[in-house]
N, CA, C and O atoms as a GROMACS GRO file, in nm:
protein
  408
    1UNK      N    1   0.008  11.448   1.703
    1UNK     CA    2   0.108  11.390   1.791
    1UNK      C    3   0.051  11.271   1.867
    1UNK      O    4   0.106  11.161   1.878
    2UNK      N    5  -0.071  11.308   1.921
    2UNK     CA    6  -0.161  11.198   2.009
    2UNK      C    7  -0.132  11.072   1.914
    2UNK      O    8  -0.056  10.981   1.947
    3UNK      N    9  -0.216  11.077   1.770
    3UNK     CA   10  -0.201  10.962   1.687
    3UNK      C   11  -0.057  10.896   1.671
    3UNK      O   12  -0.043  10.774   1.667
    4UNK      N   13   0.010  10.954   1.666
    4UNK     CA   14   0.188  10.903   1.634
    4UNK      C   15   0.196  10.827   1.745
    4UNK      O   16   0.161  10.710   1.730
    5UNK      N   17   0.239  10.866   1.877
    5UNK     CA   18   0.251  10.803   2.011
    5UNK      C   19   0.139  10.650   1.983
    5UNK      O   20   0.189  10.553   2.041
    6UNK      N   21   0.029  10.619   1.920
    6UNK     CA   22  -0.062  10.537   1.988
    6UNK      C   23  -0.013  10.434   1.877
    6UNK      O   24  -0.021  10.316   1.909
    7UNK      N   25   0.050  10.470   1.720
    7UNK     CA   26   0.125  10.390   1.666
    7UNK      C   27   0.258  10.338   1.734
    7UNK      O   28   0.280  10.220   1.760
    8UNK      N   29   0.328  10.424   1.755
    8UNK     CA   30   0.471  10.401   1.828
    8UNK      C   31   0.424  10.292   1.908
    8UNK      O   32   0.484  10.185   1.900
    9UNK      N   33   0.335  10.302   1.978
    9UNK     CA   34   0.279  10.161   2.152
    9UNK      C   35   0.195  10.042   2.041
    9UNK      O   36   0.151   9.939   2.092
   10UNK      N   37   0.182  10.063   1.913
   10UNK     CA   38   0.083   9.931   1.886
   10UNK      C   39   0.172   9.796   1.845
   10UNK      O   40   0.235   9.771   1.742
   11UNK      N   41   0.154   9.723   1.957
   11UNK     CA   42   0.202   9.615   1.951
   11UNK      C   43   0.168   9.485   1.853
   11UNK      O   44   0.236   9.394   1.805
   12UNK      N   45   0.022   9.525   1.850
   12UNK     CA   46  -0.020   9.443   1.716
   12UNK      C   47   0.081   9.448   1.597
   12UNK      O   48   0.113   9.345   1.537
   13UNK      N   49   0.123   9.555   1.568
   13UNK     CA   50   0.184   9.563   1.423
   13UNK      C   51   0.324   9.482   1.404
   13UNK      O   52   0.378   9.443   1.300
   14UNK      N   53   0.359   9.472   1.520
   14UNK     CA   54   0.506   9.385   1.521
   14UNK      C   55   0.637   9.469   1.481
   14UNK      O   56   0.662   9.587   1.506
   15UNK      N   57   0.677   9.419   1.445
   15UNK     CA   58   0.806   9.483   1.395
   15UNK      C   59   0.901   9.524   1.531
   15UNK      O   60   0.889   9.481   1.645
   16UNK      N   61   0.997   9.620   1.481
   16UNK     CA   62   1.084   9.664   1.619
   16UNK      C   63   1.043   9.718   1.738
   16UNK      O   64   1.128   9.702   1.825
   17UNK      N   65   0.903   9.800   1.788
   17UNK     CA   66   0.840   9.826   1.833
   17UNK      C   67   0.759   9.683   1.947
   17UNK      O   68   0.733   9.668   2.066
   18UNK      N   69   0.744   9.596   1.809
   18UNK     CA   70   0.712   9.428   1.940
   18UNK      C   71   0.769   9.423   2.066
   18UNK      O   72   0.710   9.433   2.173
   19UNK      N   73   0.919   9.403   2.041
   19UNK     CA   74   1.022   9.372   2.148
   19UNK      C   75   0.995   9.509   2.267
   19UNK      O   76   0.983   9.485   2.388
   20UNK      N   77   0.990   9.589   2.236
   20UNK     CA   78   0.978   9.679   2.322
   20UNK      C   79   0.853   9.717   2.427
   20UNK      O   80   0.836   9.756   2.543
   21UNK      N   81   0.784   9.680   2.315
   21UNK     CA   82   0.656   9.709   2.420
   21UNK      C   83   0.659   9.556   2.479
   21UNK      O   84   0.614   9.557   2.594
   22UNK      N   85   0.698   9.416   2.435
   22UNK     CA   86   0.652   9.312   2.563
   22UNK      C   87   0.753   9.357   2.643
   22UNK      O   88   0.699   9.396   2.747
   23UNK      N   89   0.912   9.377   2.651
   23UNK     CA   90   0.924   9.463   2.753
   23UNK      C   91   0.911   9.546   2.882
   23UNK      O   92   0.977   9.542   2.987
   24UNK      N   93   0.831   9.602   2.852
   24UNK     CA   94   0.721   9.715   2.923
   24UNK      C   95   0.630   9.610   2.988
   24UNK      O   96   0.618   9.617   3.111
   25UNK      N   97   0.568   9.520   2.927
   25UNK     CA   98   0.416   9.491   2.928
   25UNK      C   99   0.507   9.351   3.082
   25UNK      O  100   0.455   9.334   3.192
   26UNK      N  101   0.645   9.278   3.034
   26UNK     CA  102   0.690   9.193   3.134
   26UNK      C  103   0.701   9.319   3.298
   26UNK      O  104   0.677   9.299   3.417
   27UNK      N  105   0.742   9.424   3.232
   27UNK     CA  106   0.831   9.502   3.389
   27UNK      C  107   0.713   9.518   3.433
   27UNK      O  108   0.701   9.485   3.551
   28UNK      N  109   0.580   9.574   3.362
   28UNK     CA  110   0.423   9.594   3.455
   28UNK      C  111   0.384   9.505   3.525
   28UNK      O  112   0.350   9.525   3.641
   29UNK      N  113   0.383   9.373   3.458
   29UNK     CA  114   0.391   9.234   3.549
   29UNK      C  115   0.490   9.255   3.653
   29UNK      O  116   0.435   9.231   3.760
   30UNK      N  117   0.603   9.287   3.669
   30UNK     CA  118   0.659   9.260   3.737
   30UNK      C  119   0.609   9.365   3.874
   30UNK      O  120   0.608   9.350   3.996
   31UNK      N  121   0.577   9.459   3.798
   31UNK     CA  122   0.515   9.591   3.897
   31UNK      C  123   0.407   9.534   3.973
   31UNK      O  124   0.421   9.561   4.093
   32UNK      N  125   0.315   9.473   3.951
   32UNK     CA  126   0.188   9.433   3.976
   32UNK      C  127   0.185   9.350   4.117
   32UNK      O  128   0.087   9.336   4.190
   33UNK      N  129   0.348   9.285   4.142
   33UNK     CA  130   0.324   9.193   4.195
   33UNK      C  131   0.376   9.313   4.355
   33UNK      O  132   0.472   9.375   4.309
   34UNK      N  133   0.358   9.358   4.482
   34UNK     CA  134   0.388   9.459   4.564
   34UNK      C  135   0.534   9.354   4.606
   34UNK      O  136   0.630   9.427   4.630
   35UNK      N  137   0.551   9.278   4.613
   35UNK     CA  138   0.636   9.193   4.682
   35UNK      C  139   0.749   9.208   4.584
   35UNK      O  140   0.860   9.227   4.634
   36UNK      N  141   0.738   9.202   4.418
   36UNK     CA  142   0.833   9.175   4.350
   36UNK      C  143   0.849   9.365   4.347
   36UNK      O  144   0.966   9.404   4.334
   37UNK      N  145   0.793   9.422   4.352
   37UNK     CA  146   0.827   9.582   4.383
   37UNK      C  147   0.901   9.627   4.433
   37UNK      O  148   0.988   9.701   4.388
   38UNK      N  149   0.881   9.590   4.547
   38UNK     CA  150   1.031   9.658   4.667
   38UNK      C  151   1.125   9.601   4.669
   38UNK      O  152   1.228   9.660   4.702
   39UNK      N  153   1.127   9.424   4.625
   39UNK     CA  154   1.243   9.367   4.652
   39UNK      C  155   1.322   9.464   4.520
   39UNK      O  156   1.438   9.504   4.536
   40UNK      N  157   1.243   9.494   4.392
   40UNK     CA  158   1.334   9.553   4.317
   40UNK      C  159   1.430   9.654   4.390
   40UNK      O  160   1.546   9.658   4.350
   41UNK      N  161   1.388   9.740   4.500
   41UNK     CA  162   1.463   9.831   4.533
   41UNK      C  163   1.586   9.781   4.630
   41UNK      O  164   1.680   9.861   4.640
   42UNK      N  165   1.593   9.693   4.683
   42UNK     CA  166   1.628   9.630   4.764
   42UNK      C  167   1.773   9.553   4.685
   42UNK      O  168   1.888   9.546   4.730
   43UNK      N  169   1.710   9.493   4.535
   43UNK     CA  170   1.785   9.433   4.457
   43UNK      C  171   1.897   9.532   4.367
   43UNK      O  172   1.999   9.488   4.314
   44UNK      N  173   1.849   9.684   4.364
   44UNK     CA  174   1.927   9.745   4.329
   44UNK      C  175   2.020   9.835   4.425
   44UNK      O  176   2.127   9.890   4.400
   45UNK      N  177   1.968   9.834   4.505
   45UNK     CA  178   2.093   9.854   4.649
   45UNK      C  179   2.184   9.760   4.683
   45UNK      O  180   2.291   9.814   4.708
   46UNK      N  181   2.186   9.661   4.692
   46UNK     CA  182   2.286   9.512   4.701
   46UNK      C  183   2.349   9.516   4.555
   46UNK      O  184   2.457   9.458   4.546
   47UNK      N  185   2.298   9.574   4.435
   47UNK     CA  186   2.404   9.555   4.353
   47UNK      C  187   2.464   9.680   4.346
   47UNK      O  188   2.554   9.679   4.262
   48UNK      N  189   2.450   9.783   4.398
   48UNK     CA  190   2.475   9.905   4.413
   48UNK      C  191   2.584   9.889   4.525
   48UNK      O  192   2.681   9.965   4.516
   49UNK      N  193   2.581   9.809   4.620
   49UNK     CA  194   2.678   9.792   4.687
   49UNK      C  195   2.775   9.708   4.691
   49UNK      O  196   2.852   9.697   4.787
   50UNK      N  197   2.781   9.638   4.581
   50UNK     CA  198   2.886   9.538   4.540
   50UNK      C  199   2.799   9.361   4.557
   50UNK      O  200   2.873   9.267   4.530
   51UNK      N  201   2.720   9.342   4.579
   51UNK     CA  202   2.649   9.209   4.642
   51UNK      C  203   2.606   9.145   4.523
   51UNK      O  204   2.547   9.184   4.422
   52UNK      N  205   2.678   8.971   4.584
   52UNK     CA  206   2.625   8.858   4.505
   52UNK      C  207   2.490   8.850   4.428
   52UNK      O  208   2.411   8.828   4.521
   53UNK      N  209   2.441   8.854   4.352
   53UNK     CA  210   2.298   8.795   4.354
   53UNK      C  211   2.280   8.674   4.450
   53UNK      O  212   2.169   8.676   4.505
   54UNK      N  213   2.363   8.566   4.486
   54UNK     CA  214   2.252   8.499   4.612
   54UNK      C  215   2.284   8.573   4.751
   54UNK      O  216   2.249   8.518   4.856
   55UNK      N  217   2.336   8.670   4.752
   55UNK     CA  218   2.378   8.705   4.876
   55UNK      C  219   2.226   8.818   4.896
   55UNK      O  220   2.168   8.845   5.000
   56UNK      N  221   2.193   8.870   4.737
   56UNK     CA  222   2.061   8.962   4.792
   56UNK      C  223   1.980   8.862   4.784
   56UNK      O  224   1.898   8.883   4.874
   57UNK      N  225   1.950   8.755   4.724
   57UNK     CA  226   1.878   8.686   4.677
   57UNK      C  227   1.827   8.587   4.896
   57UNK      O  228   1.725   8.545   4.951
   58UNK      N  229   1.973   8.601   4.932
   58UNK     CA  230   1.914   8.536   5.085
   58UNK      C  231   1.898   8.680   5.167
   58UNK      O  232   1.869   8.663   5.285
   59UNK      N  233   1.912   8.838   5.121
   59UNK     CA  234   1.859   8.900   5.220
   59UNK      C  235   1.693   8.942   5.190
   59UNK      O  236   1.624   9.011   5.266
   60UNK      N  237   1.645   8.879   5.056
   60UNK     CA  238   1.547   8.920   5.022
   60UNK      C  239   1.430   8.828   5.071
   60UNK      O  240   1.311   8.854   5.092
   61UNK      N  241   1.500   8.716   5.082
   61UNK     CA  242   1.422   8.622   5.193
   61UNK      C  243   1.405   8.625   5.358
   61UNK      O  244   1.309   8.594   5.428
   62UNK      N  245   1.518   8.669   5.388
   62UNK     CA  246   1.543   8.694   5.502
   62UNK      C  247   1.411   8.822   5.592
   62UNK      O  248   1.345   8.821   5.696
   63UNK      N  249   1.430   8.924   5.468
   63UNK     CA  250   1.343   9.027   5.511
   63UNK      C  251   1.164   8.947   5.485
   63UNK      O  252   1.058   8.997   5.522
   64UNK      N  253   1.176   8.870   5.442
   64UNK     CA  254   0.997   8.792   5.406
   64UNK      C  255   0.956   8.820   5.286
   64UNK      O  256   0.836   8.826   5.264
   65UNK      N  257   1.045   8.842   5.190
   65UNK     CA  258   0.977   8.872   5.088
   65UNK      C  259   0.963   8.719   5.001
   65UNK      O  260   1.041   8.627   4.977
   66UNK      N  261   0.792   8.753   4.962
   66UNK     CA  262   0.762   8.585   4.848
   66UNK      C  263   0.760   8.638   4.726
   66UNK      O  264   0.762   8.753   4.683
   67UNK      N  265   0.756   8.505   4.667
   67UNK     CA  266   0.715   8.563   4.507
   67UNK      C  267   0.547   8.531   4.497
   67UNK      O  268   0.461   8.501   4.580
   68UNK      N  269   0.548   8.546   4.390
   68UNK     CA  270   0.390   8.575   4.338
   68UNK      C  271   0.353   8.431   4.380
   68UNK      O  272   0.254   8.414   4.451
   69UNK      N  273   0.435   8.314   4.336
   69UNK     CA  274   0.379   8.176   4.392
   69UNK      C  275   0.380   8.149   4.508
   69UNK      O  276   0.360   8.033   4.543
   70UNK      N  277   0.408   8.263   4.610
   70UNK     CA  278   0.420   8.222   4.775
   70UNK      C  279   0.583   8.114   4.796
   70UNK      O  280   0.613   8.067   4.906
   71UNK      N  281   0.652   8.096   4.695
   71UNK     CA  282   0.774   8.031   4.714
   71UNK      C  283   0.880   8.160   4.755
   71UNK      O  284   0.826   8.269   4.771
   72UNK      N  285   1.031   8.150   4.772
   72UNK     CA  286   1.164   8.209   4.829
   72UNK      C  287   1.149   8.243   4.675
   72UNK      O  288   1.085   8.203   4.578
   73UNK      N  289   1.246   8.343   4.710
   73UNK     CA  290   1.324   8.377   4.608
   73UNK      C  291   1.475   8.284   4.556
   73UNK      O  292   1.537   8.214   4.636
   74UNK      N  293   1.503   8.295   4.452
   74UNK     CA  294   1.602   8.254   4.403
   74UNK      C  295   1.685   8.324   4.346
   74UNK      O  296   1.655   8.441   4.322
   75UNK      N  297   1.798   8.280   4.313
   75UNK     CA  298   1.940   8.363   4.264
   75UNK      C  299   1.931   8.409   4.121
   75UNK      O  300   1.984   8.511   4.078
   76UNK      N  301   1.839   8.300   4.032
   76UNK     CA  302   1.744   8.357   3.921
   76UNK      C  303   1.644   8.421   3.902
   76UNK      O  304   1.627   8.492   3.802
   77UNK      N  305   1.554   8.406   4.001
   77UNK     CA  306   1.474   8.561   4.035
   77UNK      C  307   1.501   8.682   4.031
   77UNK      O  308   1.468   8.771   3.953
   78UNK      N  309   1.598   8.679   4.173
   78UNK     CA  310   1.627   8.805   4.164
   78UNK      C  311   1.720   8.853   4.020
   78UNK      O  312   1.691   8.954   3.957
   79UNK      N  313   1.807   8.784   3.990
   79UNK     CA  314   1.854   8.837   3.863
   79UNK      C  315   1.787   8.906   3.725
   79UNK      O  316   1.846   8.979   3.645
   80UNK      N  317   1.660   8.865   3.721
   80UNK     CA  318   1.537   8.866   3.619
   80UNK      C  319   1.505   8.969   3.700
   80UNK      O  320   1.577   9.062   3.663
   81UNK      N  321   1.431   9.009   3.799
   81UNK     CA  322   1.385   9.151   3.840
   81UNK      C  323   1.474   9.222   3.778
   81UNK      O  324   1.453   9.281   3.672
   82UNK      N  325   1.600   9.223   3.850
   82UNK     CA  326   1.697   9.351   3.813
   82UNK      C  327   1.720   9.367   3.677
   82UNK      O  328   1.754   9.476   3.630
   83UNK      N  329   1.696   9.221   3.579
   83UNK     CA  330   1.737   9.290   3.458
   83UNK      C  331   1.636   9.335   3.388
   83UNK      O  332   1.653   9.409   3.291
   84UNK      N  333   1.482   9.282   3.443
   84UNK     CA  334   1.364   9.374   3.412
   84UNK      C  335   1.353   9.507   3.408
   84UNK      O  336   1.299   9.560   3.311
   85UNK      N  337   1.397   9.575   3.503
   85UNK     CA  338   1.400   9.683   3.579
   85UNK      C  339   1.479   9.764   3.517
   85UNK      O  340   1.445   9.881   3.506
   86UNK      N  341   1.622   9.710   3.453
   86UNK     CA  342   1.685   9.840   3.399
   86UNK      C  343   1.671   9.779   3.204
   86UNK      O  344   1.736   9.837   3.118
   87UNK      N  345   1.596   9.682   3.177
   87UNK     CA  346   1.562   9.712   3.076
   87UNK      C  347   1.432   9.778   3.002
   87UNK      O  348   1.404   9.803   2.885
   88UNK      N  349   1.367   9.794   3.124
   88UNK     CA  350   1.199   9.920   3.100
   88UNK      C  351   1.260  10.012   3.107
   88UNK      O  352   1.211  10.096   3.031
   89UNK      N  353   1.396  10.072   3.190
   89UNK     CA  354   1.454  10.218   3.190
   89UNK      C  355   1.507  10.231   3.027
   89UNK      O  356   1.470  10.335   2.973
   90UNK      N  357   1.588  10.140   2.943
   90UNK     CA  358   1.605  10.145   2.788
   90UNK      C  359   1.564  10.167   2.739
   90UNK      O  360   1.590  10.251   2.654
   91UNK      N  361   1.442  10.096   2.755
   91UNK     CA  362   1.314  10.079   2.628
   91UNK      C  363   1.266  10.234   2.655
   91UNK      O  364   1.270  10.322   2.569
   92UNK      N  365   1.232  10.246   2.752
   92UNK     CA  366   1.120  10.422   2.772
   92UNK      C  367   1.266  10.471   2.758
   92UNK      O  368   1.275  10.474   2.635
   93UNK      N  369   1.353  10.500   2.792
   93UNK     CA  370   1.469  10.633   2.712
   93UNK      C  371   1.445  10.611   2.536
   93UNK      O  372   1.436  10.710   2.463
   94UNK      N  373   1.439  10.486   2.488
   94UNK     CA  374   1.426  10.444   2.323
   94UNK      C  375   1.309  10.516   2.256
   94UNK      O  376   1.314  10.596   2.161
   95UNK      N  377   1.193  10.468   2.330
   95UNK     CA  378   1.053  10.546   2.316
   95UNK      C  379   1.061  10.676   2.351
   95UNK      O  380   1.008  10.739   2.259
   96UNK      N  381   1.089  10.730   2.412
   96UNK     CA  382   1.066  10.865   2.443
   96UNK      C  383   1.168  10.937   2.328
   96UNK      O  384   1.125  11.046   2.293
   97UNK      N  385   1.288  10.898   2.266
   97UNK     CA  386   1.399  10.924   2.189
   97UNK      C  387   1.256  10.893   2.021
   97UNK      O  388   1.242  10.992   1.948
   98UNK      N  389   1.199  10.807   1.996
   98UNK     CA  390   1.149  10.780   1.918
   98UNK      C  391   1.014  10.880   1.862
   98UNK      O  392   0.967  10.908   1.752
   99UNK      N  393   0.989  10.910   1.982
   99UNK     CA  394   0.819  10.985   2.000
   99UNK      C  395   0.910  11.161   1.957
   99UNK      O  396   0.897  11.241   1.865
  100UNK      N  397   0.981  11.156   2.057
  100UNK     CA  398   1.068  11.318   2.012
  100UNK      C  399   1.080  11.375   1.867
  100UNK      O  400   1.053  11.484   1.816
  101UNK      N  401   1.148  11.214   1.803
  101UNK     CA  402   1.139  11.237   1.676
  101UNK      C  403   1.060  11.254   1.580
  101UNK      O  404   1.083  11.308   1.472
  102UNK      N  405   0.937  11.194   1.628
  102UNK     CA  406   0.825  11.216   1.550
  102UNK      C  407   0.772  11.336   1.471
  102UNK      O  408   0.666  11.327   1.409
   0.00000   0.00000   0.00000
């Protein structure tokens, strides 16, 4: 089983498995950064509550949050977190659906 799983993650090999793991490998980046972290949570409460992307996009500034370049956030930022965020939740339901089958 160990061996199956470490094929399923090898990204070297390409194929349908590629897309998925850079995926993963973008949302870890995105994890990495503590600032782009919380605003995720932040970003999914404002859309959870009906809110613009620039409307979270100016409370995410408002509260001090930078990006990794020390610049504001933007209305394309934040949009890219959030769609980071619930596309690592796909990919690991896909993988985990994939590994099951194994």
């Amino acid at each position: 089983m160990e061996e199956k799983l470490k094929r399923v993650r090898q990204w070297r090999k390409g194929g349908h498995n590629a897309v998925e793991i850079g995926d993963r490998i973008i949302k870890e980046m995105v994890d990495e950064y503590e600032n782009n972290r919380r605003a995720g949570v932040v970003i999914r409460n404002g859309r959870e509550a009906g809110k613009s992307w620039s409307a979270i996009a100016v409370e995410i500034n408002l509260h001090g949050f930078k990006r990794s370049q020390g610049s504001s956030f933007q209305t394309v930022q934040v949009q890219r977190i959030y769609q980071r965020l619930n596309n690592f939740g796909m990919v690991m339901q896909k993988l985990n659906n994939k590994i099951s089958s194994l």
